[in-house]
C-alpha positions in Angstrom: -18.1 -18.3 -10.5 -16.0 -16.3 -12.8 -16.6 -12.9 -13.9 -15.7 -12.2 -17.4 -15.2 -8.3 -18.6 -14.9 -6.8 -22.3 -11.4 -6.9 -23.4 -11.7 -3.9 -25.2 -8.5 -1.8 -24.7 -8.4 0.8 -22.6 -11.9 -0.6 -20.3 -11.3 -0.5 -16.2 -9.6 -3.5 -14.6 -12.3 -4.1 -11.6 -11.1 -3.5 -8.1 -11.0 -7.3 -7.2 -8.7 -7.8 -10.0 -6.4 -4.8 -9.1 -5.7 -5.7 -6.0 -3.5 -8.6 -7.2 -1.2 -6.1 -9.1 0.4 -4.3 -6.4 2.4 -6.0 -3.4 4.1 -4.1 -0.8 6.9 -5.8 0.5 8.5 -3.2 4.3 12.2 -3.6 4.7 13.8 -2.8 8.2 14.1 1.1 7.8 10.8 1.5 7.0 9.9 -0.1 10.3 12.0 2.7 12.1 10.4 4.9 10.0 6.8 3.9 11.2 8.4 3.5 14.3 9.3 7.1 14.3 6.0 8.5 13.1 3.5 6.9 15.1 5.8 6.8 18.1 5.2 3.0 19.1 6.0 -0.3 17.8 2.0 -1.4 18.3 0.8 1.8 16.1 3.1 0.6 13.4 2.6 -2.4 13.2 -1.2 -1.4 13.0 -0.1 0.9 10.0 1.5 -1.7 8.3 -1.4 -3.8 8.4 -3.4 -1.1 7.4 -1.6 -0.5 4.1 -0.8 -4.4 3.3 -4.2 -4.7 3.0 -5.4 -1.6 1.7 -6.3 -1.4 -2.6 -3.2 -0.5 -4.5 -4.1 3.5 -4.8 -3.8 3.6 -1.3 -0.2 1.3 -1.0 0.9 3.4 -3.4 -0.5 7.2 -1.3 1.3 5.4 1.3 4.9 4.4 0.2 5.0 8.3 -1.5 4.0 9.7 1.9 6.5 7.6 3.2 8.8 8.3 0.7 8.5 12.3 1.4 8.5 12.3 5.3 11.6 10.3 5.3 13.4 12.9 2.4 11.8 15.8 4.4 13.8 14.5 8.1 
């Protein structure tokens, strides 16, 4: 079953669809970095997880948040 939308400019992309859009891809430091946070290697993996799978306004909350704690230390 497909669901088809209006293609009128400027109309909402559905959350389904989104989700395709935005990929989060961790390199090493930001495994020391989740390491460093949480404390544990379990936690962050956990975190990871968390964001990989989370809708793309949340990836993107977390890689800024991310972003900022490791500029702030």
């Amino acid at each position: 079953m497909r669901h088809e939308h209006p293609k009128a400019p400027g109309h909402p992309i559905p959350p389904h669809e989104r989700k395709g859009l935005v990929k989060i891809e961790f390199e090493s430091g930001d495994w020391a970095l989740l390491n460093e946070i949480f404390g544990d290697e379990d936690t962050a993996a956990a975190a990871m997880e968390i964001i990989k799978d989370a809708p793309p306004e949340i990836q993107v909350l977390a890689v800024q948040l991310m972003k900022i704690i490791e500029e702030v230390a």
